[in-house]
Steps between C-alpha positions, in 0.01 A plus 500: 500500500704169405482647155627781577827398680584272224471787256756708728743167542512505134567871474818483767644219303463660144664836656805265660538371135515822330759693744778370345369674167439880627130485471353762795384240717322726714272674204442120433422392864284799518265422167498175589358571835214730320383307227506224771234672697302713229109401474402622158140706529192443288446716254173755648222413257344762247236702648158446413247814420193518770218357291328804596719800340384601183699558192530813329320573174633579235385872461324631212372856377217406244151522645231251473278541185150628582266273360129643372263184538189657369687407124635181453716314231479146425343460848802728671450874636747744304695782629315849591761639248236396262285817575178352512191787460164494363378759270075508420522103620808430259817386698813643378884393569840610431573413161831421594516326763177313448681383168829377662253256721336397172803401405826546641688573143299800448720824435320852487654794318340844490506792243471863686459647152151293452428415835478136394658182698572229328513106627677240349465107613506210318271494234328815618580879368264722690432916536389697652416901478409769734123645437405187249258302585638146382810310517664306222630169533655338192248724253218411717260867633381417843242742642507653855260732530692724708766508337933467586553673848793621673491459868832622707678509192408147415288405200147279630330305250200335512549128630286290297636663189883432599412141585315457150868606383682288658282173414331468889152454658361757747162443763399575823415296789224670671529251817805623551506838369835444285614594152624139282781527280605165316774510234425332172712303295586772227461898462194625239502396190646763245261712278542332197418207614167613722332745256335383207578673153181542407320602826807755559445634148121578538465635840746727487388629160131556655631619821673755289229603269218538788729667750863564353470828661402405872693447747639163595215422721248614244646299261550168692123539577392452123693199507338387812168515283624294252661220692205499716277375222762274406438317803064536521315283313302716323799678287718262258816344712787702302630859478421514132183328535364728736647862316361420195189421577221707309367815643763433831829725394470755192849501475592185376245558229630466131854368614621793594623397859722233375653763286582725861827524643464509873684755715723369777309546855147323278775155498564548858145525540386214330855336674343531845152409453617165310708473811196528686539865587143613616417895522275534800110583406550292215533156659127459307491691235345400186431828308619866500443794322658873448206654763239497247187478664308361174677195455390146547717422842427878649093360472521156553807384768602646803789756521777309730784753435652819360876464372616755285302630214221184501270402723472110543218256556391143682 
């Protein structure tokens, strides 16, 4: 109160002071008065959100990717998009997408005019064709048995065959009833670098001379034979070794096979079954012969399958 009294003292005298120069000693009396008594106010402090409103998020139109967790890769489940289905116990996928998991660089380009999609990923150059029963990844012929599918206008191939392309390792785990899928660390190795001169150069010239006029099947089969004693002990442990054996294949008799000039689907043939292509019935085959009920297999061995024009023996 003291304070205040003063402060008005000292006003009256200043205004006394100034008269004599025209200053509007009321407008000053008046502020002076004010400012005299004004209390300034705290500023009101920011307000605080209730800890229990929620923000907004932010809002997004892509759905969740479905997940299929029957097939995994490198230990993860991988979209649905992949198509899984199983054809006579052989799982197919979407070529496509199935080969953008394998590896993210892949692009796939497709031909209407041949029906044939093409994939192209680091190191790998892979097709594909409608109705064939094989894909071919960097000159490699890998068999599927049933053959490129289209499914909802997407092409299916058989897994373990696209995998093989692309360098990885398929299995199952039973105990758990999932497909494994587990990248390797390059795709397949190109075809001249996998097929041996010399084995290429015989099989598909007695492929050609047996059964040049069967169908692929048929002539896949005949190589079957051969590489099948290739790998028993009884027969020698090469492809030459084992067609020119005496009294075995009257073809290459007198050097005339060497002298043959293969048609195109007997290198595919002999192509696939060096890939390990395997014609079913023939899985044990060791002899066949063109239905001829007098020869030594027809009396001796059992007949284990019919492909084409020759019946085939265990």
């Amino acid at each position: 109160m003291k304070r205040k009294l003063f402060a008005l003292l000292l006003s009256g005298l200043a205004i006394v002071l100034l008269m004599g120069a025209g200053v509007d000693t009321v407008a000053l009396a008046a502020e002076a008065v004010t400012s005299s008594t004004r209390t300034e106010e705290p500023a009101a402090p920011a307000e605080k959100p209730a800890d229990n409103i929620e923000t907004e998020s932010p809002v997004t139109d892509v759905p969740p990717v479905e997940l299929d967790r029957v097939l995994l890769l490198d230990g993860q489940p991988v979209p649905k998009a992949v198509k899984r289905m199983t054809i006579s116990n052989t799982t197919y996928v979407s070529l496509k997408v199935m080969s953008q998991q394998l590896d993210t660089t892949a692009q796939v380009s497709w031909d209407h005019e041949s029906n044939t999609a093409t994939v192209s990923a680091q190191g790998l150059e892979l097709t594909a064709r409608e109705g064939d029963v094989y894909i071919v990844a960097n000159g490699r012929y890998l068999y599927m048995p049933h053959g490129v599918q289209m499914v909802d206008d997407q092409m299916m191939v058989s897994l373990d065959a696209l995998a093989k392309a692309f360098g990885a390792a398929t299995g199952w785990d039973g105990e758990a009833g999932t497909f494994l899928v587990n990248r390797g660390e390059a795709p397949i190795e190109s075809s001249d670098a996998f097929y041996k001169e010399d084995d290429l150069f015989w099989l598909s010239r007695v492929i050609y001379a047996e059964s040049g006029n069967q169908s692929l099947d048929g002539m896949m089969a005949v190589g079957n034979v051969v590489l099948n004693r290739t790998n028993h002990p009884t027969w020698p442990n090469s492809i030459y070794g084992v067609i020119s054996q005496r009294n075995q294949f009257s073809t290459f008799k007198g050097g005339r096979l060497a002298n043959r000039t293969p048609n195109a689907g007997s290198v595919v043939a002999a192509k696939l079954v060096l890939d390990g292509g395997v014609v079913e019935g023939a899985e044990r085959a060791y002899f066949f012969d063109t239905y001829l009920r007098s020869s030594w297999a027809a009396r001796n061995k059992q007949c284990v399958a019919e492909i084409g024009g020759h019946r085939f023996y265990g």
